[in-house]
C-alpha positions in Angstrom: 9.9 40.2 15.9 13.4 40.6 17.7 14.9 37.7 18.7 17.0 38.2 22.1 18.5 35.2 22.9 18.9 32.1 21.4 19.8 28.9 23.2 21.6 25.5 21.8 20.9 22.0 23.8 23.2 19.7 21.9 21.2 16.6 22.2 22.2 12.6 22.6 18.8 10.5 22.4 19.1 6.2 21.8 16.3 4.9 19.9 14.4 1.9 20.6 15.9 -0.5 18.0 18.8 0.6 15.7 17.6 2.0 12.3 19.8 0.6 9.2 20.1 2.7 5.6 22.1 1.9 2.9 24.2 4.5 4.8 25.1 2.3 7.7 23.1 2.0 11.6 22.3 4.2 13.8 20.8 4.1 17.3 22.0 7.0 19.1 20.7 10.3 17.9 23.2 13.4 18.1 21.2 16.5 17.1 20.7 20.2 18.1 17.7 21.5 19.6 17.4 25.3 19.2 15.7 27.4 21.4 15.0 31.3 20.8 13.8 34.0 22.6 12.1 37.4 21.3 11.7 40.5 23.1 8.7 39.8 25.2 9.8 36.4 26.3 7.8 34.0 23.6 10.0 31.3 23.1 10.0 29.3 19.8 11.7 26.0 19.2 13.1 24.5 16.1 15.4 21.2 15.7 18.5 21.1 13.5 18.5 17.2 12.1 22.0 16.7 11.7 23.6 13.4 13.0 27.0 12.8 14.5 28.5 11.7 10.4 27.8 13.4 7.6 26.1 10.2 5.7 22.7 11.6 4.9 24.5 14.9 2.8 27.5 16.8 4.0 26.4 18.6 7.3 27.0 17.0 10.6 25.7 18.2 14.7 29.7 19.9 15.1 29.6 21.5 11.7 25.7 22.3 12.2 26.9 23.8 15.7 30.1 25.6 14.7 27.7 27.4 11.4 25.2 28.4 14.6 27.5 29.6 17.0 30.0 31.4 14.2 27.7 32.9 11.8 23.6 32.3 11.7 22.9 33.2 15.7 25.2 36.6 15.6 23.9 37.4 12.1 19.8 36.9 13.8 20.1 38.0 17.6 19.1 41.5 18.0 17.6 41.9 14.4 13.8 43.0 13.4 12.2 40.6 11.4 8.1 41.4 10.2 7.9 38.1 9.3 10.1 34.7 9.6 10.6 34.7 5.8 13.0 37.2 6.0 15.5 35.0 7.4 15.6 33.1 3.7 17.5 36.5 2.4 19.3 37.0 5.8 21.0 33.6 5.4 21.5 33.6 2.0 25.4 34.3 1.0 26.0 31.7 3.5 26.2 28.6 1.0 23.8 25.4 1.8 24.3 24.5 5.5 20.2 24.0 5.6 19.9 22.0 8.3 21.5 24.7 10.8 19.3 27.8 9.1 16.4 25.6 9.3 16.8 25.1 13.0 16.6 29.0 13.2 13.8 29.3 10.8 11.8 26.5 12.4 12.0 28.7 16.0 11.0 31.9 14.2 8.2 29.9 13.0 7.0 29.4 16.0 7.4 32.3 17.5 5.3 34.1 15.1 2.5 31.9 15.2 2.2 32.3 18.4 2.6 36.0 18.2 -0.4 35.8 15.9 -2.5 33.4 18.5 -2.5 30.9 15.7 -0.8 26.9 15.0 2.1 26.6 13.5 -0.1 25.0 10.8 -2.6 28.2 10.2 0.5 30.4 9.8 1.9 28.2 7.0 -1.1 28.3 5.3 -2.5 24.4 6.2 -5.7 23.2 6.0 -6.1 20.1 7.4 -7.1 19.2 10.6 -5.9 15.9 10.7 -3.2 13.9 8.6 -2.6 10.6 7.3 1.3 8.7 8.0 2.7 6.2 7.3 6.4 4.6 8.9 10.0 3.5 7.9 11.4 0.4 8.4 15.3 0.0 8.0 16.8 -3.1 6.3 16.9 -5.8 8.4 19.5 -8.9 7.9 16.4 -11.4 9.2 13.7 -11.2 6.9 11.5 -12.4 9.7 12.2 -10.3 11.4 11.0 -7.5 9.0 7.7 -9.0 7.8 6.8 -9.1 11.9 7.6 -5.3 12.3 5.8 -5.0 9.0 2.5 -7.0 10.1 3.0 -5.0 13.5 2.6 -1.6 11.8 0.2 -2.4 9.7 -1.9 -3.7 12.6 -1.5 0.0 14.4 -3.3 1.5 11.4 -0.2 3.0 9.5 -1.5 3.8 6.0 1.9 2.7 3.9 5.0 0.8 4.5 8.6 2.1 4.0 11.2 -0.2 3.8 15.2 0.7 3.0 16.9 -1.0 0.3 20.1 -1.6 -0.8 22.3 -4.0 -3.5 21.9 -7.4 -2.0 18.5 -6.7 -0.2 16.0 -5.4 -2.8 14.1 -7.8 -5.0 13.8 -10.6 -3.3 12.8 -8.8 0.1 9.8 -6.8 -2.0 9.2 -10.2 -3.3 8.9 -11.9 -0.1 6.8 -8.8 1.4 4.2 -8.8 -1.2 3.9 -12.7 -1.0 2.6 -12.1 2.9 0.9 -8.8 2.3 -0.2 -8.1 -1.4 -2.4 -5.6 -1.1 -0.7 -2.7 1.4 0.3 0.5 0.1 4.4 -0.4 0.3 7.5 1.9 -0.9 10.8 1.3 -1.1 14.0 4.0 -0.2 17.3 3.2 -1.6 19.0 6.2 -0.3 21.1 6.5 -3.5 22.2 2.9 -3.8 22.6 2.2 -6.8 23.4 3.8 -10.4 22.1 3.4 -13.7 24.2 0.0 -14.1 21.5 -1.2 -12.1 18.5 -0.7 -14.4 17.5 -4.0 -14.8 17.2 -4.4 -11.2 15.3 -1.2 -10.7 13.1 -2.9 -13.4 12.4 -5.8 -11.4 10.6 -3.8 -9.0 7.8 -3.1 -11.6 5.5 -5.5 -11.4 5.4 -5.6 -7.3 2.8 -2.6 -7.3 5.1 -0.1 -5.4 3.8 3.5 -4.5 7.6 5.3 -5.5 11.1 4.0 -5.1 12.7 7.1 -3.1 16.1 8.6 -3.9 17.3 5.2 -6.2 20.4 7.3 -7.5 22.9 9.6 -6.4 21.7 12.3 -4.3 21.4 15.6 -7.0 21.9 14.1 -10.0 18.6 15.0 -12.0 19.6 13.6 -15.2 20.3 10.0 -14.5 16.9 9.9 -12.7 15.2 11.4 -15.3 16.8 8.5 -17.3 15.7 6.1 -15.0 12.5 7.0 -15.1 12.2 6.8 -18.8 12.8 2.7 -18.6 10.6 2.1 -15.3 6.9 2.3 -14.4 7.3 2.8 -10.6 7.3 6.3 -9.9 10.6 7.9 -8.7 10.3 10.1 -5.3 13.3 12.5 -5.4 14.6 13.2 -1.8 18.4 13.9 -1.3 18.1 15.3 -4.9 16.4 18.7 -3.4 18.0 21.1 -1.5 16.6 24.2 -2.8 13.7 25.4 -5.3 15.4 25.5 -8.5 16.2 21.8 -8.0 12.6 21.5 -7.7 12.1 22.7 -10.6 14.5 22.0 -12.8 13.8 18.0 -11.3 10.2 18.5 -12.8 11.4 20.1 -16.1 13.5 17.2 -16.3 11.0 14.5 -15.7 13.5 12.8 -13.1 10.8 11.9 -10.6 7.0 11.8 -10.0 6.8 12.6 -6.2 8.8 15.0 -4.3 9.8 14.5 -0.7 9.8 17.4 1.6 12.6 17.4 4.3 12.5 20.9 5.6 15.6 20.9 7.4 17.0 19.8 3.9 15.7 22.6 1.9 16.8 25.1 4.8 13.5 26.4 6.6 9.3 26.6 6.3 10.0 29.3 3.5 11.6 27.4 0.6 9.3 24.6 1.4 6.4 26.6 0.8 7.3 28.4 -2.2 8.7 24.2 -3.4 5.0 23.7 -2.5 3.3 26.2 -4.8 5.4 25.0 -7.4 4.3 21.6 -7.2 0.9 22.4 -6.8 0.6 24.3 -10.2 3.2 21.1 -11.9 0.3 18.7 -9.8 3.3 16.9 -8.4 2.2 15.1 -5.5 4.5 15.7 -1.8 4.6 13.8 1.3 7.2 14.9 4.2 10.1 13.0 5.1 11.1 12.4 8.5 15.2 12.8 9.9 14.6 10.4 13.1 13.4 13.6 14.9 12.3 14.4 18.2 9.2 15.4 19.3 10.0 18.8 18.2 10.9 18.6 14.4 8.1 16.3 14.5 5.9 18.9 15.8 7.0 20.9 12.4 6.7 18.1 10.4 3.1 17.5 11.3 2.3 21.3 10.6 3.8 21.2 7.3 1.6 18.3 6.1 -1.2 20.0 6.5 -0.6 21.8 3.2 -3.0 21.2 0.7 -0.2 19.3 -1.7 0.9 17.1 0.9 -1.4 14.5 -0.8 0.3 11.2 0.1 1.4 9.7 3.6 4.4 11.1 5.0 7.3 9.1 7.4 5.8 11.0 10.7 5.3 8.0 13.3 4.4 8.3 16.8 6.9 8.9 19.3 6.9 5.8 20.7 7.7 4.5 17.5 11.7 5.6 17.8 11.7 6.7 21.9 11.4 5.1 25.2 10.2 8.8 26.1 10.4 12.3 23.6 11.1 15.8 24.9 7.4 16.8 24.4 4.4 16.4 26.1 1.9 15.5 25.3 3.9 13.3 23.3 3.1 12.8 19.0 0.3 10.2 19.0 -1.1 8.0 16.2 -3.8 6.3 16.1 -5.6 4.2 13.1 -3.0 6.2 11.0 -4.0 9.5 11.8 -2.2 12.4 13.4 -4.3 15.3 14.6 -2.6 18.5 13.7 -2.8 20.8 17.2 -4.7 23.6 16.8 -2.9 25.7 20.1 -0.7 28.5 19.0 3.0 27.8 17.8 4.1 24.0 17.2 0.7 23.0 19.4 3.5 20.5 22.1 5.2 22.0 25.1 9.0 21.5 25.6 9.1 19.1 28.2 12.4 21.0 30.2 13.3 17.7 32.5 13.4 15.4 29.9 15.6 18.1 27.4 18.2 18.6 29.9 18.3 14.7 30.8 19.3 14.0 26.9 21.6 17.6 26.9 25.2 16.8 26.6 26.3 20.1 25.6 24.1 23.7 26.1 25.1 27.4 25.4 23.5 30.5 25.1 23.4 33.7 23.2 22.2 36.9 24.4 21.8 40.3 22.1 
């Protein structure tokens, strides 16, 4: 593989509704989507899942760009690459900046599987054919308003509930979910709230039956979650905790989770995800796959990377309609009864809808060996 030219669409895309953390709301999407070339003309796409402030860890779409444009596209164009993994120890002096080498990654990715004839999915090593998801909800200030979008979900099939957390708007909103609907699989994501100080509120969430309370504590530190977990029976989900493998592993060493959520864009590409997935599956540490807000193209990735054999509980990827009024892909992702079907075409299985990328492009440059 030699990647000629390598093209970067910066994107603006408004969700449906506004979609509140504990980090604060966002509607309009500011991302990258990266588009690479090789020497015969198969193009591959990847997404970098930044957004405009650097809320979710430090990188942000101008840094993200600025790493592209400076360092990871000069360092790739013109190179030969046997396989994408190669661009793990290519990009590696540069320190963490994931989300901009797993944009690259991601369109490697997908230019080798179609290279090979194969999905996205084969190439990784999946082996399902269809997946089970589930969807995020954001903290709402009506709790109405939430238990509606919760009975509507539920209604569409989704097999678990997400909902966002925060000081103020924890207990009593589990509380007042699990007196309308007792029996659905339900997690909560705090997006590192809250601290050890808050313990005994953590403990209150025991007895409401929850699947995993995601990312209570600061993101990375792996001791006070593994204390944490020693004083509460739900099971800790580590997200913003893992950026690499040897937090993986020192995280399981540690005891400071249960579950493991895989973000590949936070881990920096397909590669370190896979070998963070052989390392669970020999520590039996069940995975499910995160999702960034994407569009229809880190979607695309997401659905191919939960077709790994660990991937053993419902991840966060909804159907596009879910966060768009139209995606950039076509066909569009779909969902029905809770299942995704993972394409079985070469590459990410979706085509690049061109009209609908340049309608949402504010910003678009190219790089040519």
């Amino acid at each position: 593989m030699k990647i000629i030219e390598i093209t970067m669409h910066r994107m603006n895309m408004r969700m449906k509704n506004p979609f509140t953390t504990s980090f604060g709301t966002e509607q309009d999407r500011e991302f990258i989507i990266l588009e690479a070339k090789d020497e015969d003309g198969t193009i591959g796409w990847g997404e970098c899942v930044t957004s405009e402030s650097p809320l979710y860890i430090e990188e942000f779409t101008k840094a993200a760009w600025v790493m592209l444009e400076e360092y990871l596209i000069p360092l790739t164009l013109g190179r030969e690459f046997s396989h994408p993994d190669e661009l793990t120890d290519l990009f590696e002096p540069f320190k963490r900046n994931n989300l901009a080498k797993a944009a690259i990654d991601a369109a490697a990715w997908d230019i080798y599987a179609k290279q090979q004839g194969i999905s996205l999915a084969q190439a990784i090593g999946g082996c399902r054919t269809d997946i089970e998801v589930g969807v995020s909800l954001g903290i709402e200030d009506d709790i109405e308003k939430l238990l509606n979008n919760i009975k509507e979900k539920t209604e569409e099939g989704y097999k678990r509930i997400k909902v966002k957390i925060k000081p103020g708007k924890d207990v009593e909103v589990v509380e007042q979910i699990r007196k309308q609907f007792p029996d659905i699989p339900l997690m909560v994501d705090a997006n590192s709230a809250y601290t050890l100080d808050d313990m005994e509120t953590l403990k209150k969430l025991d007895p409401f039956n929850l699947m995993m309370i995601e990312q209570p504590l600061t993101a990375g530190d792996l001791i006070d979650h593994a204390e944490l977990q020693k004083h509460i029976k739900t099971p800790i989900c580590l997200d913003e905790s893992i950026h690499s493998y040897d937090d993986a592993r020192q995280a399981i060493q540690l005891g400071s989770g249960k579950i493991i959520n895989m973000k590949v864009g936070r881990v920096g590409g397909i590669t370190t995800m896979k070998r963070i997935h052989e390392l669970c599956k020999e520590a039996n540490v069940p995975m499910w796959c995160g999702g960034m807000l994407e569009s229809g193209v880190g979607r695309a990735h997401n659905i191919a990377v939960t077709s790994l054999s660990t991937f053993t509980l419902p991840g966060d990827t909804a159907a596009s309609s879910r966060y768009w009024e139209e995606d950039i892909i076509d066909p569009e992702v779909y969902v029905k009864d809770g299942i995704v079907q993972v394409p079985a075409s070469p590459g990410i299985g979706y085509e690049v809808n061109r009209e609908k990328l340049a309608k949402y492009t504010v910003e678009k440059k190219t790089f040519k060996q």
